[in-house]
N, C-alpha and C positions, 0 to 999 in steps of 0.2 A: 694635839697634832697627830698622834698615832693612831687615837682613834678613829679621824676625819679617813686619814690613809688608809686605813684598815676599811672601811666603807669605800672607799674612792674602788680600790683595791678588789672590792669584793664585786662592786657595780659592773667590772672592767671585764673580770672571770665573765662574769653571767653573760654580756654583751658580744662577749668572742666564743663561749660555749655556745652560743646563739646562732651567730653570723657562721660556726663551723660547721656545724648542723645544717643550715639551710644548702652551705655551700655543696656539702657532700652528698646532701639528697638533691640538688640540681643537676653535679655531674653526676649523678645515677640514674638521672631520668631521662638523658640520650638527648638529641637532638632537638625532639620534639619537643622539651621544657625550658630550651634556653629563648630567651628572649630578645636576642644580636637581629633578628628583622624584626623586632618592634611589634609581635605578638605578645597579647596575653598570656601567662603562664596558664597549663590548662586549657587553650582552644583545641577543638577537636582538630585531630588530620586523617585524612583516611592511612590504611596500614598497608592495604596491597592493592593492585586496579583491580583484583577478582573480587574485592569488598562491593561492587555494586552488583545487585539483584535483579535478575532478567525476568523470574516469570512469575513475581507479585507475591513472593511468599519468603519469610525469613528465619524458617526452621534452621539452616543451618549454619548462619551465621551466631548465633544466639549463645550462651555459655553461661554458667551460673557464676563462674570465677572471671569472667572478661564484665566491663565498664562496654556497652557500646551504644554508641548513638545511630539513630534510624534515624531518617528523613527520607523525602521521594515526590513524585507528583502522580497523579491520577487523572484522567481526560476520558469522561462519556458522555455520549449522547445521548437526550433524553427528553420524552415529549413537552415535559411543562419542568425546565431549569428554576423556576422559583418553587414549585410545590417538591421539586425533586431535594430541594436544599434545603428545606425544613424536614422531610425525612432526613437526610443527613446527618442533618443536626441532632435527630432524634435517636438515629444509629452511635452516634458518638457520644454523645451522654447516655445513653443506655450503657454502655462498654466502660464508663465511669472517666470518660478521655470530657473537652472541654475543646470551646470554640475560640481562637485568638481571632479570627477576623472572618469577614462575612461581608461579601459585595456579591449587591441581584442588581440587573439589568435589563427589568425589564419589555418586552418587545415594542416598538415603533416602526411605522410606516417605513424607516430607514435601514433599517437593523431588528435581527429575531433578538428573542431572550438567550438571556447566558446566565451566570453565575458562579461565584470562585469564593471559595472557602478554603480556610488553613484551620485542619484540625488537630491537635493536640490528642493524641490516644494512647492509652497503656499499653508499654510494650508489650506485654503478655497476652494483652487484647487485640495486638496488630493484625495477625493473619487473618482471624474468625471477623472481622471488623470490616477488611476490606474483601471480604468472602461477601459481607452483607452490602458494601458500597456495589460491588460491581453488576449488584443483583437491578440495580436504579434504571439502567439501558442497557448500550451498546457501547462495551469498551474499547475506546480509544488506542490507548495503551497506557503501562505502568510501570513507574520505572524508578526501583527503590534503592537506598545507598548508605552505607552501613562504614561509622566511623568508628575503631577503636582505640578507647582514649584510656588504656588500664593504668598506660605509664604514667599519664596526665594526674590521674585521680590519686596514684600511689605517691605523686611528687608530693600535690597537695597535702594528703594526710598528712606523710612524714615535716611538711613544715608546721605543720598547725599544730604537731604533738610537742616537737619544740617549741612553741614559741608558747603555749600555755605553760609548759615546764615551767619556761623563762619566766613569764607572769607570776605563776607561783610562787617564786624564789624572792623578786621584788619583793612584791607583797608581805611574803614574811621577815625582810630585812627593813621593810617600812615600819613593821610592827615593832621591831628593835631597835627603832632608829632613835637616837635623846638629844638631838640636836634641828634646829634648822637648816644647817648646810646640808646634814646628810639626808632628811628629807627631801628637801627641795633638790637633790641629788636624783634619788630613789624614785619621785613622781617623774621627773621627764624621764629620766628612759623608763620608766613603766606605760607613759602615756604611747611613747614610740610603738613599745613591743605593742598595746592593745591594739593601735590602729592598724598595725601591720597585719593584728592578726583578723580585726573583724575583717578586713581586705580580702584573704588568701579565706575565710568561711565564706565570704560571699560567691566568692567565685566557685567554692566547691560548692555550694547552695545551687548556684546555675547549671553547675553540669549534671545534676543530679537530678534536677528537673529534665535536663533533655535526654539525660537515659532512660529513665521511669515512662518518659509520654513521647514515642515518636512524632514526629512534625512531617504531617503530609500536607500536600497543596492540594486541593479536587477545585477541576474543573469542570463544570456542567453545560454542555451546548445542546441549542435546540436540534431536531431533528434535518440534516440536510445543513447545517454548519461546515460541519466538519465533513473532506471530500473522505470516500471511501477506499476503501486498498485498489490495489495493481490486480485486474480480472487473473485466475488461477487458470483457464478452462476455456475451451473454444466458444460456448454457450455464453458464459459473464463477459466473454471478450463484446459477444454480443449486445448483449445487454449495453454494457457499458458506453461503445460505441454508441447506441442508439441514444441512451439518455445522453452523452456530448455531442449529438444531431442536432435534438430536442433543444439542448440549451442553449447552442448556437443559433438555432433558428429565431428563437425565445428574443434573446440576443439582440438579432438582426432585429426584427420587429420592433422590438424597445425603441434601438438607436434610429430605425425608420418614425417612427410615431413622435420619437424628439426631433428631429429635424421638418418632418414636412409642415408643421408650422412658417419654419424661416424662409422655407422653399415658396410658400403661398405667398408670403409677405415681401419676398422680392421677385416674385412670377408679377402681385399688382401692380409695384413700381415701375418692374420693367414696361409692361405693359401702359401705366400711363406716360412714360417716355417716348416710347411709340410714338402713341398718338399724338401728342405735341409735337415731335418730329413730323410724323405726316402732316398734320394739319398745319404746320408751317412752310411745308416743300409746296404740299396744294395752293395755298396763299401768293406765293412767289411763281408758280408756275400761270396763276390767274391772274398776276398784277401783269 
């Protein structure tokens, strides 16, 4: 009986050296790692509104001692959006970055070509990467956003240090163990702590992923897609005006060329209505 106790005993230590550990690296890691709205421990949050990036470059966000995450989109115009997105492709794996996904559309009678791609690239690679992206057309605009997750990532460690601790300790009181109670004691909560712990690796496995390879979205349209900016200058005032003449006129014509079909086709009705109207006045007038 004092032996059993003595394992019961020692099971109890490990399990609250455990739970204290995680407890006290959670209240340390502020707001952002508690999980009271039903977030992951570890989802990225941004840190201030100046964390988003105005003009396509993430020099100074960057830090050898900050965890942060980059994502963003990209939008230009380009004369062939499918051959433009196989360069892409080839700009991104060149960089050692990798392709999550990849939709071409394209052109039809209905609709020009387009294409959208979510590219995966090393941070390190990001600036010089999308130096080479914007080289494709006429950019759009871009508009990049920078999450830093150091507290996230320093939560994580600190429980995963513990909870291997914890593993360890099982482990060696398994090895001492000369009973089947105290066995079959020692494996469930060892089985506990390992799930917990491959749990709280995976998650640190994810984020680690999205600090390493930023996630940018590029979009590629055909030329004349996408409208162009607000004229700067008495000159492009011009211009611009005239091409929304042109498309207007364009326009009118279209919607002239759909209709005068239905215009013909109730000009003949009418028209044979007429005539049965006259040639029945004329009848009655001759009877």
């Amino acid at each position: 009986m004092k032996r059993i106790s003595v394992v019961a005993l020692a099971i109890a230590v490990l399990l609250l050296a455990g739970c204290s550990a995680q407890g006290a690296s959670t209240s340390g890691s502020g707001p952002s790692s508690s999980d009271s709205s039903g977030g992951v421990v570890g989802a990225p949050q941004p840190v201030s509104p100046d964390s988003a990036v105005k003009d396509g470059t993430t020099g100074e966000i960057k830090s050898s001692n900050r965890d942060v995450i980059t994502t963003g989109s990209v939008s230009i115009t380009v004369d062939d959006p499918i051959k433009s997105a196989q360069d892409a492709v080839m700009i991104t794996e060149q960089a050692g970055g990798r392709i999550d996904s990849r939709n071409e559309n394209p052109a039809t009678p209905n609709q020009p070509a387009s294409a959208t791609l979510t590219l995966r690239i090393p941070s390190d690679e990001l600036d010089r990467t999308l130096a080479e992206l914007k080289k494709l057309g006429t950019v759009n605009f871009v508009s990049l956003n920078a999450s830093d997750i150091t507290q996230q990532t320093t939560d994580l460690d600190a429980r995963i240090t513990s909870l291997k601790t914890s593993v360890d300790r099982l482990l060696t009181l398994m090895q001492q163990a000369t009973n089947t109670t105290d066995l079959i004691a020692i494996e469930s909560a060892l089985s506990a702590r390992q799930s917990e712990l491959e749990g709280l690796q995976s998650q640190r496995d994810y984020l680690s992923d999205q600090v390493d390879f930023s996630t940018i979205s590029l979009d590629l349209y055909s030329t004349g897609t996408v409208a162009p900016g607000s004229p700067d200058s008495f000159w492009t005032g011009i211009v611009a005006g005239w091409n929304a003449l042109v498309a207007a006129l364009g326009s009118a014509l279209i919607g002239i060329g759909f209709v005068l079909p239905w215009l013909l086709a109730l000009g003949a009705v009418a028209a044979i209505v007429l005539l049965i109207v006259w040639l029945s006045t004329r009848k009655r007038k001759a009877a």
